[in-house]
C-alpha positions as CSV (number, residue, x, y, z in Angstrom):
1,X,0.0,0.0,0.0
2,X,1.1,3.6,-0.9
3,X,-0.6,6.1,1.1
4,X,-4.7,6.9,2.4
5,X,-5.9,8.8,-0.5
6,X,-9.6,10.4,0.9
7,X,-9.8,7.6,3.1
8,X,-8.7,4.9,1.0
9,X,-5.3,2.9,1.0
10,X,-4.0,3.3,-2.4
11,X,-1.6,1.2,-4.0
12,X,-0.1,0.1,-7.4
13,X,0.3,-3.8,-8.6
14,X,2.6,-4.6,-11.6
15,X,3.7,-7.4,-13.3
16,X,5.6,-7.5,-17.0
17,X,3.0,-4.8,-19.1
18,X,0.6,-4.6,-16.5
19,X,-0.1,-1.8,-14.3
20,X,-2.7,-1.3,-12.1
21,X,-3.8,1.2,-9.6
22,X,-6.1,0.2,-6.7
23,X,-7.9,1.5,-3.9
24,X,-8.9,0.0,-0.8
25,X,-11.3,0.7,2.6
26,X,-9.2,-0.3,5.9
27,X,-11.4,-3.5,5.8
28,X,-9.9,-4.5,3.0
29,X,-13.3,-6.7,2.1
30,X,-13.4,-5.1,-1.5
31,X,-11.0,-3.3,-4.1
32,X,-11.6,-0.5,-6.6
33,X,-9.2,-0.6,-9.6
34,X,-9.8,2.2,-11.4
35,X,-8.8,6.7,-11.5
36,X,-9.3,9.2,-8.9
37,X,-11.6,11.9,-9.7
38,X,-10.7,14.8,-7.6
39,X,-14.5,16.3,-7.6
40,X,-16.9,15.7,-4.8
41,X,-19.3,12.8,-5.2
42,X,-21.8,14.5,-4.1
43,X,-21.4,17.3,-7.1
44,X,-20.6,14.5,-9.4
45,X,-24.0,12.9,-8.7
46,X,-25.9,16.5,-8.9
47,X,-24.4,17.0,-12.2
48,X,-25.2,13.6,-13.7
49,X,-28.9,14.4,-12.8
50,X,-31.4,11.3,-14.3
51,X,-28.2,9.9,-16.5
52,X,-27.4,8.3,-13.2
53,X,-28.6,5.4,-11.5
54,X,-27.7,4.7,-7.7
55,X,-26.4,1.5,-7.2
56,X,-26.5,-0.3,-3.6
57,X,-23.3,0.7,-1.2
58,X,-21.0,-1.9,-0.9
59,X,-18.9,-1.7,2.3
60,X,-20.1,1.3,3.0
61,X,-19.0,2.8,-0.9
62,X,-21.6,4.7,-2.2
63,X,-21.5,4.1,-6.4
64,X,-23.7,4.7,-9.3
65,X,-23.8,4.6,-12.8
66,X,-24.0,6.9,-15.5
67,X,-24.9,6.6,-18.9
68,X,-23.9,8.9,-21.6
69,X,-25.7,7.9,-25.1
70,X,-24.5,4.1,-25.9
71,X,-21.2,5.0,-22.8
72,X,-21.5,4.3,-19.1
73,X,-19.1,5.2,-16.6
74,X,-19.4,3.5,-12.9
75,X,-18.3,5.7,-10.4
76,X,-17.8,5.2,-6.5
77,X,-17.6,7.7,-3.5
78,X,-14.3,7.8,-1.5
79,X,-14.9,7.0,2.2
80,X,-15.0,11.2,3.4
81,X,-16.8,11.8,0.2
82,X,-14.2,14.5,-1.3
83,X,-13.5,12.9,-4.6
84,X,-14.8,9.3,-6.5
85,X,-13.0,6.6,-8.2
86,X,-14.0,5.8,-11.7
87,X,-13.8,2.6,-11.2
88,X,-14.5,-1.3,-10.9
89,X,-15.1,-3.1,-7.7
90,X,-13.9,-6.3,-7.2
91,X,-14.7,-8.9,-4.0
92,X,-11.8,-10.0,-2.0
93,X,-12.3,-13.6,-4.0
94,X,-12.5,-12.0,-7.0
95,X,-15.9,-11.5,-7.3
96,X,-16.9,-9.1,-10.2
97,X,-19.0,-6.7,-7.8
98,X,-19.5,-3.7,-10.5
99,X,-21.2,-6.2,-12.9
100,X,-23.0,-7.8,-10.2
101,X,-24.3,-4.2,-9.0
102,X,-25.2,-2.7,-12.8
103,X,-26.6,-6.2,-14.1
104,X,-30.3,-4.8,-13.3
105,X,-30.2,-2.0,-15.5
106,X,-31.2,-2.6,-18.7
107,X,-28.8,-1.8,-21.5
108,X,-25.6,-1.7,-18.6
109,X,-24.6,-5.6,-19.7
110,X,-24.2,-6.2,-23.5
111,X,-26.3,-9.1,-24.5
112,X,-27.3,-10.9,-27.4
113,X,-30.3,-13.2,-28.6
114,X,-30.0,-16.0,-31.2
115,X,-33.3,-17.4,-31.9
116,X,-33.2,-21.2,-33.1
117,X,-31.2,-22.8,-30.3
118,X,-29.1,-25.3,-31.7
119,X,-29.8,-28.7,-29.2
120,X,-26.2,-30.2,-31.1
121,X,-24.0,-27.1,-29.8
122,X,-21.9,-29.2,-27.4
123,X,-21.7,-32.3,-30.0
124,X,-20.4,-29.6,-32.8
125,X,-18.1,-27.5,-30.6
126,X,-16.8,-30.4,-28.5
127,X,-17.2,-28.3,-25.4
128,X,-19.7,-29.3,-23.0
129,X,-22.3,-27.0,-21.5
130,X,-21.8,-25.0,-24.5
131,X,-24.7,-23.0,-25.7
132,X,-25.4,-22.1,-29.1
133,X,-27.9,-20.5,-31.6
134,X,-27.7,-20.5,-35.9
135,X,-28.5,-17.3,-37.0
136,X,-28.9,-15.7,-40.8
137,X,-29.7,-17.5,-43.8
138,X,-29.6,-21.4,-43.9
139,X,-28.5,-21.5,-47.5
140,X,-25.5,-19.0,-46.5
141,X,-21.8,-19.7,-46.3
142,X,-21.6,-21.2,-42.3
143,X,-19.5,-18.6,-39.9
144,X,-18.7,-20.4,-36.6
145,X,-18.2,-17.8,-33.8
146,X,-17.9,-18.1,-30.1
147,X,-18.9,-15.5,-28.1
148,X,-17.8,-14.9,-24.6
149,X,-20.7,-13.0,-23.4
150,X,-18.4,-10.7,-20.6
151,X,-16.3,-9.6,-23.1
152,X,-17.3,-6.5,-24.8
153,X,-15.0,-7.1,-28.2
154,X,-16.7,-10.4,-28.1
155,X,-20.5,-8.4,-27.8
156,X,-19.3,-5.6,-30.2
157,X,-17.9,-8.1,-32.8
158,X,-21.3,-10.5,-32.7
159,X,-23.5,-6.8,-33.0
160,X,-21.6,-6.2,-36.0
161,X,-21.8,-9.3,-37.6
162,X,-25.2,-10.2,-36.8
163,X,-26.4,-7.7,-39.6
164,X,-24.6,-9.4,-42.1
165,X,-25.7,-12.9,-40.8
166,X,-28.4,-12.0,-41.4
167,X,-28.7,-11.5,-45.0
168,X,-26.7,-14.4,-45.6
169,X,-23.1,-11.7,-46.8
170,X,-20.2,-13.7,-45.8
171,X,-18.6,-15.0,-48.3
């Protein structure tokens, strides 16, 4: 740990490229990887008006999220409320806490729908519990894609594609 930054330990964990910058309350139950905003939560959450949804307080940490068009930041209050943390919370086991929190709020996760469920997914793929879908044209050229629905490049790639599945333009 660095130093208490508005009531947080700070610190910074490295490893080969990696860099990351995390806060932490003294119990030390949850950690916020992310930047310090130096602006009062308080004014933060007055100026993000309705584009802002509260979301429950985690150890005490006050959050919420804010959308901006198809953009969403989550932000969380430092423990004397002076400044926020744009950030992501994670559980002392790992535990994804920011996706846990904003997973009610419609349009906060990516998702996807493929109508047609395939029932031989696992037999095709050879993994098992596999799901899977056919989308598009059946007389079409056959794309094979697998889609890890917490990645956003995975989300963004299948909502680009899907158009063209659609009509049946790969080639």
């Amino acid at each position: 740990m660095l130093s208490n930054i508005h009531g947080f330990e700070t610190g910074i964990a490295h490893a080969r490229n990696k860099l990351l910058v995390f806060f932490a309350p003294r119990s030390h139950a949850i950690v916020l990887s992310g930047t310090l905003i130096p602006v009062a939560y308080d004014t933060l959450r007055s100026l993000a008006g309705s584009r802002a949804h509260d979301l429950a307080p985690v150890d005490g940490i006050r959050g919420m999220f804010v959308r901006a068009d198809n953009r969403f930041q989550v932000v969380y209050a430092t423990p004397d409320g002076k400044a926020a943390v744009a950030a992501r919370m994670w559980g002392a086991t790992g535990q994804d806490i920011t996706r846990d929190q904003i997973r009610g709020i419609p349009g906060a996760v990516p998702e996807i729908s493929i109508s047609g469920a395939s029932a031989d997914a696992n037999e095709q793929s050879g993994l098992p519990g596999l799901s899977g879908g056919l989308i598009g044209i059946p007389s079409a050229p056959e794309v094979i894609m697998f889609i890890d629905p917490q990645c956003i490049y995975s989300m963004k790639a299948m909502h680009i594609l899907q158009p063209q599945s659609m009509q049946g333009k790969f080639a």
